[in-house]
C-alpha positions as a Python dict, from the first residue, in 0.01 Angstrom:
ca = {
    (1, 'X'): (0, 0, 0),
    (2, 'X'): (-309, -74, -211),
    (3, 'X'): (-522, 176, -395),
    (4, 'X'): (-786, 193, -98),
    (5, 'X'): (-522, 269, 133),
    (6, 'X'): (-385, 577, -43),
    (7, 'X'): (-694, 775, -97),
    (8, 'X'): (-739, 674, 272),
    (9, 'X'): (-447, 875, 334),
    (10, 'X'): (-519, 1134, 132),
    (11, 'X'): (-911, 1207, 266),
    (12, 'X'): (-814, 1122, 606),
    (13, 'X'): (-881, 1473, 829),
    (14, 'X'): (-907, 1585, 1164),
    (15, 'X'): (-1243, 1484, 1364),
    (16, 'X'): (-1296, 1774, 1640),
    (17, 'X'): (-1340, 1683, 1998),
    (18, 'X'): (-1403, 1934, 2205),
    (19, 'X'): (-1292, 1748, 2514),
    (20, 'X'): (-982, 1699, 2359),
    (21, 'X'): (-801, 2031, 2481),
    (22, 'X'): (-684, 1954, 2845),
    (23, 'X'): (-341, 1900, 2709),
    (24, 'X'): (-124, 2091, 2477),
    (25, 'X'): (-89, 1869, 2180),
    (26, 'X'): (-353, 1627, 2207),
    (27, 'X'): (-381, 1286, 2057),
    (28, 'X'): (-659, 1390, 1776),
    (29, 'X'): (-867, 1047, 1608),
    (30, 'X'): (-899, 1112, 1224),
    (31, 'X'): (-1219, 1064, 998),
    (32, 'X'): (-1337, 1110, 677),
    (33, 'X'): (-1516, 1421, 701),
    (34, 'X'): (-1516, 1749, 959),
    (35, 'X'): (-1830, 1972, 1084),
    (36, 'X'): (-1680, 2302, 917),
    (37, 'X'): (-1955, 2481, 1048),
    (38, 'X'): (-1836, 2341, 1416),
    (39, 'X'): (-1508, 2494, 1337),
    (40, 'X'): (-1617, 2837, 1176),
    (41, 'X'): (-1825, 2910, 1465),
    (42, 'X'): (-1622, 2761, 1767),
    (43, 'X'): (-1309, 2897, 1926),
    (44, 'X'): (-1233, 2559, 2076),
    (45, 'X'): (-1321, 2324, 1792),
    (46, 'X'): (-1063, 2539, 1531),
    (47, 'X'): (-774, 2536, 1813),
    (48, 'X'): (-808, 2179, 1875),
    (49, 'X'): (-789, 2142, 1430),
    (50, 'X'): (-477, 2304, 1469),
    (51, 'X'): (-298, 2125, 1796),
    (52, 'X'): (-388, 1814, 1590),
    (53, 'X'): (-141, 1885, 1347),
    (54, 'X'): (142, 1930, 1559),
    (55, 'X'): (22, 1566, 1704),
    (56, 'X'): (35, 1444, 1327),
    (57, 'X'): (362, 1645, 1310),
    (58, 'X'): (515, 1474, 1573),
    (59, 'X'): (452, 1151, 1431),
    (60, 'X'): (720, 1207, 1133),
    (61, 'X'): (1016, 1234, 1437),
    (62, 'X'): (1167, 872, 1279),
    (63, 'X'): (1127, 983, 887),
    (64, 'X'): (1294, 1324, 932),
    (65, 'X'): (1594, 1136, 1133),
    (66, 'X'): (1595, 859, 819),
    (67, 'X'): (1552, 1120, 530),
    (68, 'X'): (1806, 1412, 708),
    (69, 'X'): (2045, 1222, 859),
    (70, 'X'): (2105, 820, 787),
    (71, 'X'): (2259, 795, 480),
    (72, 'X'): (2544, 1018, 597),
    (73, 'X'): (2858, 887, 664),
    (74, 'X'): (2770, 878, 1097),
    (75, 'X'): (2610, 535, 1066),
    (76, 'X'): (2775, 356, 742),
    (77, 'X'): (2920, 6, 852),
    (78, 'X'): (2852, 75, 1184),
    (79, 'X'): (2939, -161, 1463),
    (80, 'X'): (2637, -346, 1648),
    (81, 'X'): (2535, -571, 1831),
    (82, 'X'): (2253, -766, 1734),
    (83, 'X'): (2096, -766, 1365),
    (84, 'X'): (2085, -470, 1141),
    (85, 'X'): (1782, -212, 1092),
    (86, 'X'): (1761, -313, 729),
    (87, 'X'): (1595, 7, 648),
    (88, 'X'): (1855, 230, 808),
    (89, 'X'): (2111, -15, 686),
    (90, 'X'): (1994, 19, 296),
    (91, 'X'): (1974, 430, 366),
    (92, 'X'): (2332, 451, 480),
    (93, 'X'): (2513, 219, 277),
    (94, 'X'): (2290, 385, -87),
    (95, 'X'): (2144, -12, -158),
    (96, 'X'): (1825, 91, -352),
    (97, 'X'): (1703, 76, -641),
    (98, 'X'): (1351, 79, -824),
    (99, 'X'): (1218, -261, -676),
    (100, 'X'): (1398, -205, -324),
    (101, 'X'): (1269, 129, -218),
    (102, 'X'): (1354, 243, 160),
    (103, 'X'): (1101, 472, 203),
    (104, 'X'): (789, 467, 13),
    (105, 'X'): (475, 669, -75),
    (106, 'X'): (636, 1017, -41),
    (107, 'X'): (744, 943, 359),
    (108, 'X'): (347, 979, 374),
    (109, 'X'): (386, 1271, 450),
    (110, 'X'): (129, 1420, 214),
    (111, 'X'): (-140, 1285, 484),
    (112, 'X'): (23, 1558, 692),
    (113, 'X'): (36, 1819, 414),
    (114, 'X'): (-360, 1746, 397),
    (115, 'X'): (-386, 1859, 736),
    (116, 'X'): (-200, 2162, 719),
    (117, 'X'): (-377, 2271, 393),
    (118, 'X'): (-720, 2202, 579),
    (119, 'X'): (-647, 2471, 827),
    (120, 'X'): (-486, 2708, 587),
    (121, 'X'): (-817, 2673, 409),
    (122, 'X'): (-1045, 2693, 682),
    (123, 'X'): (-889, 2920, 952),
    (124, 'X'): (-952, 3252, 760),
    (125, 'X'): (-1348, 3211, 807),
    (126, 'X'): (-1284, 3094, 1154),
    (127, 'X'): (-1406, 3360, 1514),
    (128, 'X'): (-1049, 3353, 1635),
    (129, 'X'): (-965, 3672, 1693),
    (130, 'X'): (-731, 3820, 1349),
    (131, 'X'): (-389, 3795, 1569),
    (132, 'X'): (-455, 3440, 1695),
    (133, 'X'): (-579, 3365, 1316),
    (134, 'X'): (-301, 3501, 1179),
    (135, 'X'): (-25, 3347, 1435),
    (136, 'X'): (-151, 2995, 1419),
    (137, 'X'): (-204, 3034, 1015),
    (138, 'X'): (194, 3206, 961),
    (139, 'X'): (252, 2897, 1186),
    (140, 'X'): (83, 2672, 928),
    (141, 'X'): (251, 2812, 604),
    (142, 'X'): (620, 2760, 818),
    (143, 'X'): (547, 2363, 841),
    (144, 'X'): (431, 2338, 496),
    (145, 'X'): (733, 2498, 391),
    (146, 'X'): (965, 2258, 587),
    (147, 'X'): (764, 1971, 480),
    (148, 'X'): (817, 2038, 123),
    (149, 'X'): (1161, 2135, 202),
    (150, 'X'): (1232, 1770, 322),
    (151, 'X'): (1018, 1621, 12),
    (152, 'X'): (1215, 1800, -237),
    (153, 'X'): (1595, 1713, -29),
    (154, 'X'): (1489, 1372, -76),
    (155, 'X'): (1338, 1295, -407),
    (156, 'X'): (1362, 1628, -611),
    (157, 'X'): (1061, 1769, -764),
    (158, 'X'): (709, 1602, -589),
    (159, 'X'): (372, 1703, -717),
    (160, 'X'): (243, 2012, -494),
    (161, 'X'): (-91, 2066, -331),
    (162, 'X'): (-218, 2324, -130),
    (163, 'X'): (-541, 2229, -110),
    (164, 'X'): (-710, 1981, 126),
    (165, 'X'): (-875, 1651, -34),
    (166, 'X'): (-1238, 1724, 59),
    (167, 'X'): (-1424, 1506, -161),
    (168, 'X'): (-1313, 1251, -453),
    (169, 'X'): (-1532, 1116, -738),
    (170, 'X'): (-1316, 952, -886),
    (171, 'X'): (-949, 838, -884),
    (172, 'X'): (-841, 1039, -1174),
    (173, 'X'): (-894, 1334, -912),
    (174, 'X'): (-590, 1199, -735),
    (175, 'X'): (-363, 1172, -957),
    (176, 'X'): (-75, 1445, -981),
    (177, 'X'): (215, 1535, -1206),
    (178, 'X'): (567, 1606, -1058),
    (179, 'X'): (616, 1971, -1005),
    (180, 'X'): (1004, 2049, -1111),
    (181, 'X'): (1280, 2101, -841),
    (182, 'X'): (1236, 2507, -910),
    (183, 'X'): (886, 2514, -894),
    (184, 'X'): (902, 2354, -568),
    (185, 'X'): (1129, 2573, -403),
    (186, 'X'): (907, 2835, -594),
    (187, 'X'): (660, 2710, -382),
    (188, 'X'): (904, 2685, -35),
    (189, 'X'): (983, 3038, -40),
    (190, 'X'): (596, 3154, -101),
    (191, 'X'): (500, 2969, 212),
    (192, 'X'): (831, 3086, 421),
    (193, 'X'): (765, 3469, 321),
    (194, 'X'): (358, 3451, 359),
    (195, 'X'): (449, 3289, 730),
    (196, 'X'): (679, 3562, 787),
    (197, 'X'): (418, 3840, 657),
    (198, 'X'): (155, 3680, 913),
    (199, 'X'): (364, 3685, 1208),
    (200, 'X'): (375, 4051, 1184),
    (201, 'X'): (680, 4104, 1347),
    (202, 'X'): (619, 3904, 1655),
    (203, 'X'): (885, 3787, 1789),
    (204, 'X'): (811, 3608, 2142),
    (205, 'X'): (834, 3224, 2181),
    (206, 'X'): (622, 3017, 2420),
    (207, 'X'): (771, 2893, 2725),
    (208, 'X'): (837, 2495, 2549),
    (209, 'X'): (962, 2640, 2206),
    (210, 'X'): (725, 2346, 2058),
    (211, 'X'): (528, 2518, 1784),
    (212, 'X'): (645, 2725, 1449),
    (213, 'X'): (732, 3038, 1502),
    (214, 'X'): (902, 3368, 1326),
    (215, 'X'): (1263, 3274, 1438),
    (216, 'X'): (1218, 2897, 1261),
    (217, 'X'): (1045, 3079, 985),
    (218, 'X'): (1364, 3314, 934),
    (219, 'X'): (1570, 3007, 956),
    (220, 'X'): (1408, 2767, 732),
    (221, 'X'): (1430, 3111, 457),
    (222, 'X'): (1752, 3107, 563),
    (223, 'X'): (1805, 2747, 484),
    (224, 'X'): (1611, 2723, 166),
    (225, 'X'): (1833, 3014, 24),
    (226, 'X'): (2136, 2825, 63),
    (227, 'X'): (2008, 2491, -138),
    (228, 'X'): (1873, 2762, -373),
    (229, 'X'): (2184, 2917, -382),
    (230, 'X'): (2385, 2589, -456),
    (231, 'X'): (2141, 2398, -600),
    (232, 'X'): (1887, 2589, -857),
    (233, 'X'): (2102, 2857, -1006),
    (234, 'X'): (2038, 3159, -737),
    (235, 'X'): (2391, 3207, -691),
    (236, 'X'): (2489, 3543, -467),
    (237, 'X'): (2125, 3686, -502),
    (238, 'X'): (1992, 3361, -295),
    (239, 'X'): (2320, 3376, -70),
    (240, 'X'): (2275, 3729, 45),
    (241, 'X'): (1898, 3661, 96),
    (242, 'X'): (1991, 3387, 338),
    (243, 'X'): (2276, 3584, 486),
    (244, 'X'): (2002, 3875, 589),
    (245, 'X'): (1708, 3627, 730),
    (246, 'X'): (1984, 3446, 968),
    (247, 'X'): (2116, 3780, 1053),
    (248, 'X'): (1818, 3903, 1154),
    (249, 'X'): (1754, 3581, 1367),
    (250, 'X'): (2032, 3685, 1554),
    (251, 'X'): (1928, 4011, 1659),
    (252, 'X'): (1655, 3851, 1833),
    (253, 'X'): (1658, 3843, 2219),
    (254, 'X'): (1568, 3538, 2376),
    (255, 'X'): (1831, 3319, 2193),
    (256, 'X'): (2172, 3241, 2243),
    (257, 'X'): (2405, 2935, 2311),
    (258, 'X'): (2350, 2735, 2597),
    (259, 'X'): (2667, 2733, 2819),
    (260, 'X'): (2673, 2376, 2860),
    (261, 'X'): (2609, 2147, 2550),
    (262, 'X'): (2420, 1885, 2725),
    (263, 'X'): (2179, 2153, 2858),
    (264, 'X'): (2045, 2238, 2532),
    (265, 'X'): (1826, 1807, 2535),
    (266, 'X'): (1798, 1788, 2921),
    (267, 'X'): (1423, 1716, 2946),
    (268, 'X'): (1435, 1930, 3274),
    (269, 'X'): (1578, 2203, 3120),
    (270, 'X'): (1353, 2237, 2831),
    (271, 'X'): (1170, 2565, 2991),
    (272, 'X'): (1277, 2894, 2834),
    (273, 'X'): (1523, 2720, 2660),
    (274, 'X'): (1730, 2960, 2511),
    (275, 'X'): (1930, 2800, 2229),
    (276, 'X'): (1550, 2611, 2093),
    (277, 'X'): (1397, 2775, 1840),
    (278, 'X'): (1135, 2495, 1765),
    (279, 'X'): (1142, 2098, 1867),
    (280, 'X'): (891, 1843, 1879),
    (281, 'X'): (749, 1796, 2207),
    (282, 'X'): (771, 1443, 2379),
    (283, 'X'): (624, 1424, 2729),
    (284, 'X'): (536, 1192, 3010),
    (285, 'X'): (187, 1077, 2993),
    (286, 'X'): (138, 1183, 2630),
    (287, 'X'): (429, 1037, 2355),
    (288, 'X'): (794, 927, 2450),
    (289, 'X'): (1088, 903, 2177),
    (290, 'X'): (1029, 600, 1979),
    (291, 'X'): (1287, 650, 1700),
    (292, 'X'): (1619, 669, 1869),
    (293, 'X'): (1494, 260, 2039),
    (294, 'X'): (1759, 44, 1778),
    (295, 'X'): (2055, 306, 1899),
    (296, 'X'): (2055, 213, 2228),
    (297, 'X'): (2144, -121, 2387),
    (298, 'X'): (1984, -453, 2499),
    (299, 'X'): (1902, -433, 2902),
    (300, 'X'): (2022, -781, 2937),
    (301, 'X'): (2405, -729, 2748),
    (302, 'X'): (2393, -375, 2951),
    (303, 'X'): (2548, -514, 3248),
    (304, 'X'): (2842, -704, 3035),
    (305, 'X'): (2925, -409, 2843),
    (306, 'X'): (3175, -139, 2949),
    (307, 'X'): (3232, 253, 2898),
    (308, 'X'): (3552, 234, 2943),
    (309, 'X'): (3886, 35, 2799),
    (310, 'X'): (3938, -58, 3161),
    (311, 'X'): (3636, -232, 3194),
    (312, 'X'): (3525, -99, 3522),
    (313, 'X'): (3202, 108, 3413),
    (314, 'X'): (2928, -113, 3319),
    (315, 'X'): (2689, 22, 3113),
    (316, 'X'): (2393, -107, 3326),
    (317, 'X'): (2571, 45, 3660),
    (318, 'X'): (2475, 473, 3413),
    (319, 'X'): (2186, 372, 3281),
    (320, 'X'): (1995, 82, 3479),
    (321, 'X'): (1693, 136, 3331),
    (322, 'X'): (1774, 210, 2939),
    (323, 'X'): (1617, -89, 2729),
    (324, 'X'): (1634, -116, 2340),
    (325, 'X'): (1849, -246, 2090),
    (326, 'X'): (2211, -191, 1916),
    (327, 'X'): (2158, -231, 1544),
    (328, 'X'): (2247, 94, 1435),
    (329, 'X'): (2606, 181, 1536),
    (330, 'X'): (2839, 476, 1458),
    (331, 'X'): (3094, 410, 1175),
    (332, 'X'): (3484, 306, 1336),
    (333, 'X'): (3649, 656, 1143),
    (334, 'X'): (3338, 880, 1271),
    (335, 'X'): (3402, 748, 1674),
    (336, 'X'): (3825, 765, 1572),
    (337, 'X'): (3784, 1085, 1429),
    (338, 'X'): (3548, 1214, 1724),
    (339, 'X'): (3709, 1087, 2031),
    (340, 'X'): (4041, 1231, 1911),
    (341, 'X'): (3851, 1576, 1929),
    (342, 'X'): (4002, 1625, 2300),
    (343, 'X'): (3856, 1870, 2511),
    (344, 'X'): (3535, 1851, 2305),
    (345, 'X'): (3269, 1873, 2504),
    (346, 'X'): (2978, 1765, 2237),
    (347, 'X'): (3138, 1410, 2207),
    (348, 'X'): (3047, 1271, 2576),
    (349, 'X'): (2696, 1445, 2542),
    (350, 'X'): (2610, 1279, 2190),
    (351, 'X'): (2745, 901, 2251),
    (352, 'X'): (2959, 677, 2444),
    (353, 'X'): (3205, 394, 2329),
    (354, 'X'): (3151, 85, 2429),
    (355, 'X'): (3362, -236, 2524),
    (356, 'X'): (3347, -576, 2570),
    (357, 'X'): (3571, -798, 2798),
    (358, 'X'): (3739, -1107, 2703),
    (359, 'X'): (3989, -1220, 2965),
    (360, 'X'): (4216, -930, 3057),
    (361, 'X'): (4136, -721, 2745),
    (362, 'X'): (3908, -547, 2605),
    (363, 'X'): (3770, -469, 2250),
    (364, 'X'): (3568, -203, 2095),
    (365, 'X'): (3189, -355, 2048),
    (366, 'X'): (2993, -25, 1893),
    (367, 'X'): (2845, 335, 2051),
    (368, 'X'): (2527, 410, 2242),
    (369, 'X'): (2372, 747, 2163),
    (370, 'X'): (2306, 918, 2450),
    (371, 'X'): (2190, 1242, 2349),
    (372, 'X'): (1856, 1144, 2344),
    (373, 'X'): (1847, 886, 2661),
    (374, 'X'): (1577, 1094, 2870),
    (375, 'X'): (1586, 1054, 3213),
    (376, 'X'): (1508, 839, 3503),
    (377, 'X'): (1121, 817, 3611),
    (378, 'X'): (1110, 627, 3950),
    (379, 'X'): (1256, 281, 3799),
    (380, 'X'): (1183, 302, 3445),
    (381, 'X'): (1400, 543, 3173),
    (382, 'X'): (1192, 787, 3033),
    (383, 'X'): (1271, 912, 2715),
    (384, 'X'): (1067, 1253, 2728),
    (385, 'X'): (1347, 1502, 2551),
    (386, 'X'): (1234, 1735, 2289),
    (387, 'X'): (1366, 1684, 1954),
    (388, 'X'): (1494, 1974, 1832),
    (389, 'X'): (1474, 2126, 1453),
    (390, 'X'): (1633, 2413, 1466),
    (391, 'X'): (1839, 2589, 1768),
    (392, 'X'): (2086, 2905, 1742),
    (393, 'X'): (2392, 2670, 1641),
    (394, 'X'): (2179, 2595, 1342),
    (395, 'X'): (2164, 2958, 1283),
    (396, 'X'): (2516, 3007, 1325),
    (397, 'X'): (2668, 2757, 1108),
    (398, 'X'): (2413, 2851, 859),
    (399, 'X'): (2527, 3183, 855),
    (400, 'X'): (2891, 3050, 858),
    (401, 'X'): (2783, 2863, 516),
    (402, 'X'): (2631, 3148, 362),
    (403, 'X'): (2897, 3382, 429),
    (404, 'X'): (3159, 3112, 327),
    (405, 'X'): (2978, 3090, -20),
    (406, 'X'): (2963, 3440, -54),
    (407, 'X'): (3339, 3490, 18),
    (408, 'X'): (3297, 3639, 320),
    (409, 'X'): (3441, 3550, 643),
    (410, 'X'): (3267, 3294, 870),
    (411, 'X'): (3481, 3314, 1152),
    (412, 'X'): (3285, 3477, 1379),
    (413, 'X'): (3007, 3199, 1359),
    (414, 'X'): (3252, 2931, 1380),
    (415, 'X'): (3436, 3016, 1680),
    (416, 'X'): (3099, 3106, 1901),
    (417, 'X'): (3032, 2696, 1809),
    (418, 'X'): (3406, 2634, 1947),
    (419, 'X'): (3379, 2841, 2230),
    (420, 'X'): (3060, 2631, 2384),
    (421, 'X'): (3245, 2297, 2266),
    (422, 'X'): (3561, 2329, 2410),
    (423, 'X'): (3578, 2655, 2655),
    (424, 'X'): (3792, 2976, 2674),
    (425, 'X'): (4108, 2746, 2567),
    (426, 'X'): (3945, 2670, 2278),
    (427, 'X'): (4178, 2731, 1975),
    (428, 'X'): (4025, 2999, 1739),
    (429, 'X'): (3990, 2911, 1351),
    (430, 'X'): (4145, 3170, 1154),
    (431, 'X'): (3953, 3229, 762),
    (432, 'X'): (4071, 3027, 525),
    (433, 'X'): (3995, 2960, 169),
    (434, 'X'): (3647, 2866, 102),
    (435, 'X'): (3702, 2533, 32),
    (436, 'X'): (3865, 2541, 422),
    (437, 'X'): (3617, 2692, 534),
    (438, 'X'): (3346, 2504, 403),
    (439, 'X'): (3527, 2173, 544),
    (440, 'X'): (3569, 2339, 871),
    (441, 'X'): (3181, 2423, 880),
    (442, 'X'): (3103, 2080, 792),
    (443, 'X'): (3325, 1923, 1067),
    (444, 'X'): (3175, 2114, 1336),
    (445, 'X'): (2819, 2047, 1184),
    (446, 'X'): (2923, 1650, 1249),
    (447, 'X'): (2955, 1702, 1647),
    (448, 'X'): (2737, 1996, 1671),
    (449, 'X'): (2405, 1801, 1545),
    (450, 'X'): (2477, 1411, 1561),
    (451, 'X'): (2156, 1247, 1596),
    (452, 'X'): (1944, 1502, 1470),
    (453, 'X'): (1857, 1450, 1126),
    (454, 'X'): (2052, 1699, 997),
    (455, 'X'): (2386, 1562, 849),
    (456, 'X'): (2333, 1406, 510),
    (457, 'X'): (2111, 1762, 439),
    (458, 'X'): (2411, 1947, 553),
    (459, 'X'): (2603, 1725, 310),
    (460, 'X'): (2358, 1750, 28),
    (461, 'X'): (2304, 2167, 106),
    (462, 'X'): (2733, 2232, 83),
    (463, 'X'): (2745, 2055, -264),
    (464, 'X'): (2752, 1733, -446),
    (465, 'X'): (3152, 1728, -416),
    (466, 'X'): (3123, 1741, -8),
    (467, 'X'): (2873, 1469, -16),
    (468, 'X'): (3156, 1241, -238),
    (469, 'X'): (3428, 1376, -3),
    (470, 'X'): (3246, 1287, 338),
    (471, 'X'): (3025, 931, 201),
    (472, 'X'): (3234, 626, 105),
    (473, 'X'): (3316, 592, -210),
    (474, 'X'): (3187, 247, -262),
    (475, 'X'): (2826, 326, -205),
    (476, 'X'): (2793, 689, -318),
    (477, 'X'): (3044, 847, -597),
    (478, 'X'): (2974, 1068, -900),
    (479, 'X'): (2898, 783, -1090),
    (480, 'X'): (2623, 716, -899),
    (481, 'X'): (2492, 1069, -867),
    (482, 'X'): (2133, 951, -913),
    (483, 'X'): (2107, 783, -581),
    (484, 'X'): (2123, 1181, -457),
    (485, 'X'): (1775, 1134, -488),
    (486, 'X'): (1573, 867, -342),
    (487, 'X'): (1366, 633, -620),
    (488, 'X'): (955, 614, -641),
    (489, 'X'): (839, 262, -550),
    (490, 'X'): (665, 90, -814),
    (491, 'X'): (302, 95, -667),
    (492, 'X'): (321, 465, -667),
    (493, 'X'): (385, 443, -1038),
    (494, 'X'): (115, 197, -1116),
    (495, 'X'): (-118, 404, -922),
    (496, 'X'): (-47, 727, -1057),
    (497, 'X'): (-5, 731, -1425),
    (498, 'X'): (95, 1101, -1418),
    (499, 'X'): (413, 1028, -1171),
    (500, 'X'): (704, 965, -1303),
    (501, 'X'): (1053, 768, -1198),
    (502, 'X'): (1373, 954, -1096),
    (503, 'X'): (1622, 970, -1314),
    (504, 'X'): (1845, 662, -1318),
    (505, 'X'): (1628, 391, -1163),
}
C-alpha cells in the first residue's frame, strides 16, 4: 500500500445521506470531509454517522476470524480439496516473517478506529436527546475497546489514537510511536469502564442483539481482565475484577443458554435470541457471509462427496444449493478428537466429515463447516446468519477461567456448557487442579466456539504454555515465542519512521 493510500485510509470519514436510513445498518459511501454542522443540528444526519460504523464494523467479519481464530490448532494441515488459502495457510502453520507478512497495515483497522473516534468527538455537541447521546456514545467507547483489544492480541503494543484525522498538513502529522502493551490495555479498560458509566445501568437489548451494548461491555471488561491478569502483571486484583463484571452479566435477565446448540446461528431464530449478547448482522438484501466461502465445498464435487463412511448421503442431496470452495480444512486429530466426543451435540452443528468413494470403500477427503451455512432462499443458499462475538457460553467459560486462575472452583460454569452439549446424561466434571481445570475449559472452548474467531485468543488469554501444549510443535514452540505476535510489514516501517519492528523479526 503506497503512501497516498494510507493517509487515504486514515482521512477517509463518513459522508451523511439522509436518505440513507430506511434500513438498519446502511451501506454508508465515505469522503474526505463531513458537514459537522449537518450533524450537530440534525437528528437524522448524526444517527445515520453512527449506523455507518456498524456497516464499517461489519466489514472486519474475515480479519477477526483470521486474527482470533486461524492460527490455532482447528485448521493446521488441514485436509482440502482444491488449493490452499495461502493466507490462512501461512496464519495456521506460523510461516512469517518480516518480508512475508499475513496481514498488513494494522488489519486496517485504524480506518475503523477513525470512525469511531469521529463520533466520540462529535456526538456530545449533537440534538440527540442526552440518553440516546449517551447510549449510542457508551456504544462507541465498547467497539473501540474491542478493537484495540484485537490490535494488541495480535501484535502487542500499536500506537493509540482517539482522535479522528480531520485535516493533515503534512505527513509528519501521521506518523505515531508504538504505545507499550500496558499502556494499551491502560487504554482498553478506560474505554470499557467510560462505556459502562454511559450506559447508566441499562440493561435491555434490541430485538437482533446487533449493536454494543452493557452486557458485551461487561464481557469484554471481563475479558480484558483475564489477559491483564495473565499477561501484564495484574495477577488476583485483575482476576477478581473479571470474576465480578461476568458475574454481574449473569444476573441479567434476558440471557441464558439456548436449549438446542444449533439454535443459537439459525438465521430464523435470530429474534430475541437469548444466548446473543452482540453479533454482526448479515441479512438478505443488504450483506451475506463472505468469509466462511473457502470452508465450504465446490457445487460441482458436492454431488461425489459423501457424509457418511457408507457413502449413501451425498453432500449435494443436504445442501443443493451451497457453492464455494474447500481450501481450508479441519486438522485429522481436531475431527479424531471431536467425533469421538459421542453424544456431543456441538460437533454435528459446527461441521461434517466428508468422504470420497473409490470402488467399494471409502476415504476421509476433509470437513465442511456448517455452522455458518445459512439457509435455503427459493433455489439459491443464503448465507444470512449473524456472526456472533460474544453469547452467554462466552460468559460462562470466562467465568470458568477466571475462577480457575483464582483457585476457585469452575464447576458450576463448566457443567451448564455440558449440560446444553450433551443433555441430562451428560457426565458432570468434578474440580480438579488448576492445571485440569484450565485444560478442561479449553477443551470445551474448542467445540463450544469453532468457527468463531475465538480459539487461538482463548489459547493466547490461558497462557503461553497452553498455546505450546495445544499448537504443533513444529510451527510454534518456546523457541519461537516471538511469532506470539504478528510482524509489521516493511512498508509500514518505511512509512513511519517512528514505528518500530516486533521483537524477533
Amino acid at each position: 500500500m503506497n503512501r497516498y493510500k494510507i493517509i487515504s485510509h486514515l482521512t477517509l470519514v463518513i459522508l451523511i445521506s439522509l436518505t440513507a436510513c430506511t434500513k438498519q445498518l446502511d451501506e454508508v459511501a465515505p469522503q474526505t470531509s463531513i458537514n459537522k454542522d449537518m450533524i450537530y443540528n440534525d437528528t437524522t444526519a448524526a444517527i445515520t454517522l453512527y449506523n455507518g460504523v456498524y456497516n464499517a464494523f461489519r466489514g472486519y467479519h474475515s480479519m477477526l476470524l483470521q486474527l482470533g481464530e486461524i492460527r490455532s490448532e482447528i485448521w493446521e494441515d488441514g485436509q482440502t480439496r482444491e488449493t490452499p488459502n495461502d493466507i490462512f495457510l501461512s496464519l495456521y502453520k506460523h510461516d512469517f516473517n518480516s518480508t512475508t507478512v499475513p496481514i498488513k497495515n494494522w488489519g486496517n483497522f485504524y480506518s475503523l478506529l477513525d470512525k469511531i473516534n469521529t463520533v466520540i468527538e462529535i456526538f456530545p455537541q449533537t440534538t440527540l436527546s442526552e440518553s440516546n447521546r449517551n447510549k449510542m456514545l457508551a456504544e462507541m467507547y465498547g467497539l473501540r475497546a474491542y478493537v484495540y483489544y484485537n490490535l494488541l492480541i495480535s501484535w502487542g503494543g500499536v500506537p493509540l489514537t482517539t482522535s479522528p484525522v480531520t485535516k493533515v498538513s503534512s505527513l509528519e502529522e501521521l506518523y505515531r510511536a508504538r504505545s507499550t502493551e500496558t499502556e494499551v490495555m491502560e487504554q482498553i479498560k478506560m474505554d470499557v469502564n467510560k462505556s459502562i458509566e454511559l450506559f447508566n445501568n441499562d440493561v435491555t437489548f434490541q430485538q437482533k442483539r446487533v449493536y454494543w451494548n452493557l452486557a458485551a461491555s461487561l464481557v469484554l471488561k471481563g475479558d480484558i481482565h483475564i489477559w491483564s491478569g495473565t499477561h501484564l502483571n495484574g495477577g488476583n486484583g485483575d482476576l477478581n475484577i473479571a470474576r465480578e463484571a461476568l458475574e454481574q452479566v449473569k444476573s441479567f435477565s434476558g440471557l441464558a443458554l439456548q436449549n438446542n446448540y444449533a439454535d443459537v446461528f439459525n438465521p430464523l431464530k435470530e429474534s430475541n435470541n437469548t444466548e446473543i449478547i452482540f453479533a454482526i448482522s448479515f441479512e438478505k438484501n443488504q450483506v451475506t457471509q463472505a468469509a466462511f466461502n473457502d470452508f465450504r465445498i465446490n457445487s460441482t464435487t458436492s454431488s461425489t462427496t459423501y457424509f457418511d463412511q457408507a457413502a449413501t448421503i451425498k453432500v449435494s442431496s443436504v445442501y443443493p444449493y451451497v457453492g464455494g470452495a474447500n481450501r481450508i480444512g479441519i486438522s485429522q486429530d481436531v475431527v479424531t478428537k471431536l467425533l469421538n466426543s459421542t453424544g456431543d451435540k456441538r460437533i454435528n452443528a459446527s461441521f461434517r466429515p466428508l468422504y470420497l468413494k473409490s470402488g467399494t470403500s471409502t476415504s476421509f477427503a476433509g470437513t465442511l463447516l456448517v455452522k455458518f451455512l445459512g439457509r435455503e432462499d427459493g433455489a439459491a443458499q443464503l448465507f444470512d446468519n449473524d456472526f456472533p462475538i460474544y453469547r452467554y457460553a462466552d460468559v460462562l467459560l470466562l467465568l470458568a477461567e477466571a475462577k480457575t486462575k483464582l483457585g476457585l472452583d469452575p464447576t458450576t460454569e463448566i457443567n451448564q456448557i455440558r449440560m446444553r452439549a450433551f443433555g441430562t446424561s451428560y457426565t458432570p466434571y468434578v474440580n480438579g487442579t488448576p492445571d485440569d481445570n484450565m485444560r478442561t475449559i479449553l477443551e470445551e472452548q474448542l467445540r463450544e466456539f469453532m468457527g468463531e474467531g475465538k480459539r487461538w485468543y482463548a489459547l493466547r488469554r490461558a497462557g503461553d504454555k497452553w498455546v505450546y501444549e495445544y499448537i504443533n510443535a513444529q510451527y510454534l514452540n518456546a523457541g519461537l515465542s516471538y511469532k506470539l505476535l504478528l510482524p509489521l510489514n516493511i512498508e509500514m516501517l518505511n512509512l513511519d519512521p517512528k514505528l518500530i519492528q516486533n521483537d524477533g523479526y
